[in-house]
Structure formats: structure tokens, C-alpha cells
N, C-alpha and C positions, 0 to 999 in steps of 0.2 A: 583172059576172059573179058568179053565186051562188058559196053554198061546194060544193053537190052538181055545180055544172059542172065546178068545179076540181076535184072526187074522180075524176070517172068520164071528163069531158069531155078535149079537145085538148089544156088549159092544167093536165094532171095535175102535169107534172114542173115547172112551175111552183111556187116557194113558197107555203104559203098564207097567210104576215103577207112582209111587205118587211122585206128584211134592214135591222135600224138604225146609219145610221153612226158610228162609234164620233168620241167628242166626247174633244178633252184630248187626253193622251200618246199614242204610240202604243206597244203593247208590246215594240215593238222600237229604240226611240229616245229618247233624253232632251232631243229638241232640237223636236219637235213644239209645245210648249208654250209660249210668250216668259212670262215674268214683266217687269210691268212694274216699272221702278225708280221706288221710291216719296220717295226722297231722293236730293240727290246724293251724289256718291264724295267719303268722310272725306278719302283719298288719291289716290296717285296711282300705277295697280299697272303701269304700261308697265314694261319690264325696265330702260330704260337709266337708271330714277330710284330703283334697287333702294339707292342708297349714300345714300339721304336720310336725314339727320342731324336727332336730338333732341338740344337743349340740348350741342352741341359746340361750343368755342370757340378761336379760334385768334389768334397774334401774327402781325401784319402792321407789314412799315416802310415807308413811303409821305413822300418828301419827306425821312426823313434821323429821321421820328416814328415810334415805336411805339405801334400803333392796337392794344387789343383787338373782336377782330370773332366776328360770329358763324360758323359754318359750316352754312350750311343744305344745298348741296348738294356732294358730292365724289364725282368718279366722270371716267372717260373723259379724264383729261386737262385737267381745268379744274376751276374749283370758281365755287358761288355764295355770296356771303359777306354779310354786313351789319353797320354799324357807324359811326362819329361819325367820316366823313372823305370828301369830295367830290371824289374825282380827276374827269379828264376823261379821255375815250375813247382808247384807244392810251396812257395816261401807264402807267407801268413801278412795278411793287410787287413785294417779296418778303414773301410766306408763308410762315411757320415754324409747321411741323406738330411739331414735338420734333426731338431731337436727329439728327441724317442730317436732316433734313426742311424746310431752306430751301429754298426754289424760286422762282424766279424768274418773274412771269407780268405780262401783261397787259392790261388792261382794254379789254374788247369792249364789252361793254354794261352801262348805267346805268337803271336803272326801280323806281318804288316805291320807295324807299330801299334795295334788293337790287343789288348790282355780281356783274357774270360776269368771271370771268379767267381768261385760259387760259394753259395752263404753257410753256416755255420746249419750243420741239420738239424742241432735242438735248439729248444725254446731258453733264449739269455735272460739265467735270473738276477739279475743287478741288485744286489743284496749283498752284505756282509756273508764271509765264506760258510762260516758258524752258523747262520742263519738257514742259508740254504740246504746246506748238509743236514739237518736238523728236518726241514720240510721234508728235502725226498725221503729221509727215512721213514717217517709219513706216509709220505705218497707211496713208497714200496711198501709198505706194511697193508692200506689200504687196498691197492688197486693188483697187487701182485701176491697176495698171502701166499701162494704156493712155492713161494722164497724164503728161502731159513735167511730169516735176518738176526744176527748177535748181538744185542744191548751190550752199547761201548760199555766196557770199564771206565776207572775212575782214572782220567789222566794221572800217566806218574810224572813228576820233577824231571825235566832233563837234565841230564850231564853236563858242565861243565867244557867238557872239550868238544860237544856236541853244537854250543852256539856258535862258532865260526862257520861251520859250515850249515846252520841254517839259516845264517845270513846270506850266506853266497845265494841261497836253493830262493830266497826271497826275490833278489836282485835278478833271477833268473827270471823266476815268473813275471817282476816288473815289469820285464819286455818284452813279455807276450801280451800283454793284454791295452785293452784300450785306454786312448787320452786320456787323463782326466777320472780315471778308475783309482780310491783308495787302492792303498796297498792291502788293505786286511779285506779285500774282496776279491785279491788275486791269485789263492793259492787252491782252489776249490778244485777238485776232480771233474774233468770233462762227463757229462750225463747224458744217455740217448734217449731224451723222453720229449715231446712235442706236446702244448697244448692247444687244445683246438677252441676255437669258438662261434657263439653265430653275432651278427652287427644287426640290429635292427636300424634302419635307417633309410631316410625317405621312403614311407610307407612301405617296405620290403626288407625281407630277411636273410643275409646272405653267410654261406660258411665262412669261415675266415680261419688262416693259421696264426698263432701269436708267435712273432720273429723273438722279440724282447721285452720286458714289462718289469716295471721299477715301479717305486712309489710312486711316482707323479704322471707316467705315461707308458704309452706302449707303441710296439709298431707293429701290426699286421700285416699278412699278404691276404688279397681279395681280388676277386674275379671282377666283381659289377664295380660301376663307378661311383666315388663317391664326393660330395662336394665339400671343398677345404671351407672354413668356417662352419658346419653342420655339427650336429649334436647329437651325436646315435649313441644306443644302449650295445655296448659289449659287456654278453649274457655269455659267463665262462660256465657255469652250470645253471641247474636249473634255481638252487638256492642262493648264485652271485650272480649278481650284474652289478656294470660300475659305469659313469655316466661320462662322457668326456668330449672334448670337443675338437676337430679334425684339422689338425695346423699344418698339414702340408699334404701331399698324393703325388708321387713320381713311379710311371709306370704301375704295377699290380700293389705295390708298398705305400702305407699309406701309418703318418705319425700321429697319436693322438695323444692329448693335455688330459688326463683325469681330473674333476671336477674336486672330488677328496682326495685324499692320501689313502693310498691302498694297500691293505697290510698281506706279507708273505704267509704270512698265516692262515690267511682264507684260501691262497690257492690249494693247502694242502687235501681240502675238502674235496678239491676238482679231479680228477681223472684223465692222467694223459696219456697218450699212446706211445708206443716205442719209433722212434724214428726211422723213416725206409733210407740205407743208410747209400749211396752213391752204388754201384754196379761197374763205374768206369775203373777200368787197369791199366796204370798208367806203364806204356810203354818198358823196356829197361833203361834208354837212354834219360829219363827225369826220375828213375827211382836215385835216391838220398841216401843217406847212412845219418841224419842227423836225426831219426825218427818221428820228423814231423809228417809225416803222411802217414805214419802209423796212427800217431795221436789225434788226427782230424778224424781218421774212421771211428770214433767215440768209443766208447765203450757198450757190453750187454747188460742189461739187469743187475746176473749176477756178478759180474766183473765191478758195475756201480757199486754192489753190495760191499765185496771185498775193499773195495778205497774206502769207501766211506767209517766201515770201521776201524781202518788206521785212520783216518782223518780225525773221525771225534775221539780216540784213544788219546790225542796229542794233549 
């Protein structure tokens, strides 16, 4: 068609060049365009590897040894570690992050030279074992009445031929349990109960789990950041709070100094929930016969219930 047909002719209201279609961005979008990636990713930006660690290092006891290790990952409840000691899958280590900060965890997985271990699922109450047993009774009678709980009897006398062998069951438990832990805090039934709390600090309020809490301090997991020398209120209910001051922050775990001495006895007032307990199956080639991946998966309620009353029977 000429340009004089397109002036006067049929095809007036027609263009007379063709519209060009626009190449690249569009002006209304920033997403028209893909750039391709010309190297790969330094890191690694998913959210749940936001706690990945430079050059941090951490005290591990493994076998009764103290290992320095590295910490390359810490976040969600577990950490990745690396360093000069060969455990096997399911074998049992405590990690000490600073002071409040032994925890108790378990080896998942082994690859590369880098061990995964994941933390102990209930709340470490670092108390004399009598002490504790005494509390959850408490706390189950309180927070779970729909549990037939049995008021221990009146301890009988043991037997004489009976002490040797609870010396042995002693020296057993000595070796499960962490550095520097009395021996009359180490015979206590594993519990699945988790206490929760909220941190007020730097003008905001954040949830927090409590990992372990002693007289003198505790250690939490938290989401937001908080700053080591600070002074926040950990508010366990609404009728406790306890005041304390923040002595170290490695990855979402964070140790804090109580300002008083904080008695077991108040927790029992608080209310905790039952721990959501792992979901991973560990392959058949890392399943044990020595029952310790039985005993990490804790116990129910009612199974807590059942210990407890032979424990305070003794």
C-alpha cells in the first residue's frame, strides 16, 4: 500500500510506520528483565542461615574431653560445628556457649569434616534432682490435671545388696551428663516440657524459648537481636519476671546473669508446653542398640508421670 493510499484511502486511521515493540524493562516493572548470574552465590541468603558464623568458636565435651570446635552454623535449635573429634551418629555432647550456655545436644549428622547437633528439646532445669522432680509434680498436677498423678509413698530403706548396684547406675549417669554438674543433679528422669517466655528489651517485646535456667542465669533462643551488656526483663508469666543482664549472644542463643537468685520454686507457678519432639527417622545404618536415641526422644506426660513416681518413691 502507497503512503498517498494510507493519507486519503480506507487504511487512513491506520499508522503510518508500525508501532516498535519496546525491548528490555518495561516502565512499569522491574522484573521484565532476568539478569543472568555470572558467578556463583559467595553465600548463602535463605533466611533460616541468617546466624552463619565467622571465625566463632566454641568448648565442646565429648567422651568426658574438651574439644575446641568451630561454630559455623547456630540458629533454630541445633548448630554445625567442626573440629579434632569423631563421634558417631546419635552419640551425646555438651556445647558450652559461655557462662548459662551448656546444652546438651546430639549428633544427627557427620559429613565433610562438619558434625550437625541438635539441642536437647526440653527446658534444662539445673537443680538438684529432688528438687526438680518435686516441681514437675507441680507443674503436672497444675497445667495437666487431666493426669492421674500418685502421691509418692513414704521412701522404703534399701536393701543392702541393692547398694552396689546403685553405685554402678550412679557412675552411669555421671557420664551422661555435663562438666562440672553435682552428682545429686544427675539422676533425674529426662522431661518433655518447654518453657516459654517473652524478653522485654530495647523498647520491644520479643517471644523467647528458655534452653536452661539455674539459680544465677539462663539461656534463651530469640529471634530479634539483642545487645550483650543490656538489661531486659525475662517475664516467665504474668506473676514472674526476673531481671538480668545479657553476657554474651552467639547466633539466635543468647546467656543471661540474673540480677537475684532465682528460686525453682517459682517456676512451678509458670506453665509449660509439651515439646514438639524431632520428626527425623534416622536411617537403619545409625540406628544403635545402646538406647540412646531412644532416650533423646524424651518422654510423654504420662510416661514423665510413671518415672517420677518411682523416682520420689526412692
Amino acid at each position: 500500500m502507497s503512503i498517498r493510499t494510507r493519507i486519503f484511502g480506507a487504511g487512513a486511521d491506520d499508522p503510518l510506520l508500525p508501532v516498535k515493540q519496546p525491548k528490555g524493562a518495561q516502565p512499569d516493572t522491574l522484573f521484565s528483565v532476568k539478569v543472568a548470574r555470572q558467578t556463583r552465590r559467595a553465600s548463602n541468603d535463605r533466611s533460616e542461615d541468617r546466624h552463619r558464623l565467622v571465625n566463632e568458636h566454641a568448648r565442646l565435651t565429648y567422651n568426658g574431653a574438651d574439644i575446641q570446635v568451630e561454630l559455623i552454623n547456630l540458629s533454630g535449635g541445633g548448630a554445625m560445628v567442626s573440629g579434632d573429634f569423631e563421634p558417631m551418629v546419635w552419640d551425646r555432647v555438651d556445647l558450652h556457649l559461655g557462662s548459662h550456655g551448656t546444652i546438651e545436644c546430639a549428633v544427627r549428622w557427620i559429613r565433610d569434616g562438619r558434625v550437625g547437633l541438635e539441642f536437647a528439646h526440653e527446658t534444662q532445669l539445673n537443680w538438684p534432682s529432688d528438687q526438680v522432680a518435686t516441681v514437675l509434680r507441680h507443674v503436672i498436677e497444675r497445667t495437666f490435671p487431666h493426669i492421674d498423678f500418685t502421691p509418692p509413698a513414704e521412701p522404703a530403706a534399701p536393701a543392702a545388696k541393692d547398694e552396689p548396684e546403685a553405685e554402678v547406675e550412679a557412675e552411669v549417669d555421671d557420664c551422661s551428663m555435663p562438666e562440672g554438674v553435682p552428682s545429686e543433679y544427675r539422676s533425674m528422669p529426662r522431661h518433655p516440657l518447654v518453657w516459654k517466655a517473652t524478653l522485654h528489651h530495647d523498647f520491644q517485646s520479643s517471644e523467647v524459648r528458655i534452653r536452661n535456667i539455674s539459680e544465677t542465669g539462663a539461656m534463651i533462643q530469640i529471634d530479634a537481636s539483642v545487645r550483650v551488656g543490656s538489661e531486659p526483663l525475662l517475664e516467665i508469666s504474668p506473676a514472674l519476671s526476673v531481671s538480668a543482664t545479657v553476657e554474651w549472644a552467639v547466633g539466635d542463643q543468647v546467656g543471661m546473669r540474673f540480677h537475684s537468685p532465682f528460686q525453682l520454686s517459682m517456676l512451678a507457678e509458670s506453665r509449660p508446653v509439651v515439646a514438639v519432639a524431632s520428626d527425623w527417622t534416622p536411617p537403619d545404618y545409625v540406628k544403635q542398640t545402646d538406647g540412646w536415641n531412644e532416650r533423646w526422644k524424651g518422654l510423654s506426660i504420662e510416661e514423665l508421670c510413671e518415672e517420677l513416681e518411682g523416682f520420689l518413691k526412692r
